[in-house]
C-alpha positions, 0 to 999 in steps of 0.5 A: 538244893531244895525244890519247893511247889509253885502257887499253881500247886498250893492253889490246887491243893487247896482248892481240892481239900475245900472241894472234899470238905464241901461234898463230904462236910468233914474236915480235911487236914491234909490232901495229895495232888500230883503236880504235873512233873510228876512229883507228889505234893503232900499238903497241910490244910490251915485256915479251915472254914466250912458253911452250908454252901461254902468251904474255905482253907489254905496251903503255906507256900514252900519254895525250897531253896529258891529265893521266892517272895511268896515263900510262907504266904498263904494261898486259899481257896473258897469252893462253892457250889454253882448253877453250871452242870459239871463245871468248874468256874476259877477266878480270882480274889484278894490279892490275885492279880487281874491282867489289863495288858494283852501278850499274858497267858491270860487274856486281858480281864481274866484273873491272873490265874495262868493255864497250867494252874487252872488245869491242875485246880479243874483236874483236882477238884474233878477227881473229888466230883467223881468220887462222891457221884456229884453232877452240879457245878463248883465254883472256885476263888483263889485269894491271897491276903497278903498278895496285893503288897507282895505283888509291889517286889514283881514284875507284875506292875510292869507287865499290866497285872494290877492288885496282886500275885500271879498263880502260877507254875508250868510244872507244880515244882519250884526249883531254886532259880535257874536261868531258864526261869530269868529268860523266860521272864524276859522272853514274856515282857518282849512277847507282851510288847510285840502284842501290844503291836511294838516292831522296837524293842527297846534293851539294855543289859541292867539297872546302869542302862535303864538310869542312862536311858532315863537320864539322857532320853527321859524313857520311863523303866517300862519302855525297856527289857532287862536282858542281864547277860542273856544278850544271846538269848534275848535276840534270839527272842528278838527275832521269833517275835518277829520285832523289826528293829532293835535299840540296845543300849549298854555299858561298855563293860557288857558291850565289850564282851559282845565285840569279841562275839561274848553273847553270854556276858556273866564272868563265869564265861570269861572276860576279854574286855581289855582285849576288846578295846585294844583290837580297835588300837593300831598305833599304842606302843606295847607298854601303853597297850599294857596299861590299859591290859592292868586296869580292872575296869572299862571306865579306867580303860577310857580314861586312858584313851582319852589321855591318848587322844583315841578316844572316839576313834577306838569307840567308834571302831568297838561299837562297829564290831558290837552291831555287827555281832548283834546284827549277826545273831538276828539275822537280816530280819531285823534292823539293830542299832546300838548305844554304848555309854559309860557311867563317867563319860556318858554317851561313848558312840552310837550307830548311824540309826540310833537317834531315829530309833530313840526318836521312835521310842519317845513317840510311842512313850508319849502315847 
């Protein structure tokens, strides 16, 4: 598959072409960076506007074969000269998102530029300082006129950058969407909570647990984090972020899986939610444990308890086993609580300390 180049890279790139524009007063079709993987980004200069103080110009964003929005968006720079000796100021415009939320990699204010992209742009437009003897200062804006509504389809809105996209990029490469790239978003909206002093953190699986969650508690989508099948993974983040309690809440189709000790719920890693459910039965004959082995789903699996009169009973015992594999995995640290629900019965059990815990949640979404 294809690896593309982040924003990070197409900000510098740009913001290199401008800075040798300015300096030298000739145009720049093309310039070279080194991202910080290592790997050379060759890049076209588009849009190219030069004044006597001020030098604008762009770089398309290749994503490769990652399923980027921003892919083909531009990304500019207008470099100008400033008072400030040898420095290089950034900061962002149109479209650039600015941070409002503490818990980002920029603090609250801040244009939503991250680190590794201000080094890239600082390191690049430095590298052109050198070679033309120049000892003022530059100033750097990074605008992306289509960035506000873009932003609109990311994460940004939820985690307080408000106005555009994010610069971003810890290697310069894009590479098509791994899973490292899905836990480090998760990891970034619990590290944000805790920073906003949260000690519970509110999780669900998917978009099925965050309706449950709205329809029966009234908790809007920004009270929870999405951990997809991560469920591993995100509680590992749980407890290095040093979070008090856990609330998850989930389907019993995820759920089942984590009974078993599943703590990567994709289907690639196998099932084993029937067998789930039939290890909390004691008393089903062997063509009625059969049954519920032949039905595709978890909801049919109910319906069948129910039908039996176990219902509860069997919920009751899957979700015992759930916490303790969830409580395991955090360790004592953190206190966890569990709600499992299907989307026909609704709520199917909850631990002992749930109610308390979505009471807290509620406190704190009332401000």
């Amino acid at each position: 598959m294809k690896s593309g180049f982040t924003t990070g890279s197409c900000a510098a790139a740009a913001s290199k072409a401008a800075a040798y524009m300015l300096l030298s007063g000739e145009e720049k079709l093309n310039i070279d960076i080194m991202t910080p993987k290592g790997v050379n980004f060759h890049a076209d200069i588009l849009e190219i506007s030069i004044e006597k103080d001020r030098v604008s110009c762009a770089v398309k964003k290749y994503s490769g074969d990652d399923p980027d929005i921003t892919n083909g968006t531009l990304i500019f720079s207008e470099v100008s000269f400033c008072k400030e000796s040898g420095e290089v100021i950034i900061d962002g415009g149109k479209g650039v998102g600015r941070v409002t939320k503490p818990g980002l990699d920029q603090p609250v204010g801040n244009a939503a530029i991250n680190s590794v992209p201000r080094k890239m742009i600082t390191d690049a437009l430095k590298e052109v300082m050198d070679a033309f003897d120049y000892e003022g200062g530059l100033k750097v804006k990074i605008y992306i006129p289509e960035g506000e509504e873009l932003a609109k389809k990311t994460f940004n809105p939820k985690l307080g950058i408000v106005g555009g996209l994010s610069v971003i990029g810890t290697s310069g490469v894009v590479e098509p969407m791994s899973e490292k790239a899905l836990t480090h978003t998760i990891f970034i909206e619990l590290r944000q909570k805790r920073a906003l002093g949260q000690t519970l953190a509110l999780v669900t699986p998917g978009n099925y647990g965050r309706d449950f969650m709205s329809k029966e508690y009234g908790f809007t989508e920004d009270m929870s984090v999405k951990c997809s099948d991560f469920v591993g993974d995100t509680l590992d983040m749980i407890k290095e972020l040093g979070f008090e309690k856990l609330l998850f809440v989930g389907h019993i189709g995820k759920l089942s899986k984590v009974a078993l000790g599943v703590m990567n719920t994709h289907s690639k890693y196998g099932d084993g939610r029937m067998e789930a459910i039939l290890s909390c039965t004691e008393n089903l004959k062997e063509e009625e444990k059969a049954e519920i082995l032949n039905v595709a789903t978890t909801e049919e699996a109910v319906n069948i308890l129910d039908r039996y009169g176990i219902r509860d009973m069997v919920m009751n015992s899957l979700l015992e086993k759930i916490n303790l594999n969830i409580t395991n995995r955090l360790g004592a640290e953190c206190k966890a609580e569990t709600v499992m629900y299907s989307r026909q019965h609704g709520l199917l059990a909850e631990t002992a300390g749930a109610k308390d815990a979505i009471e807290q949640l509620k406190r704190l979404q009332e401000g």
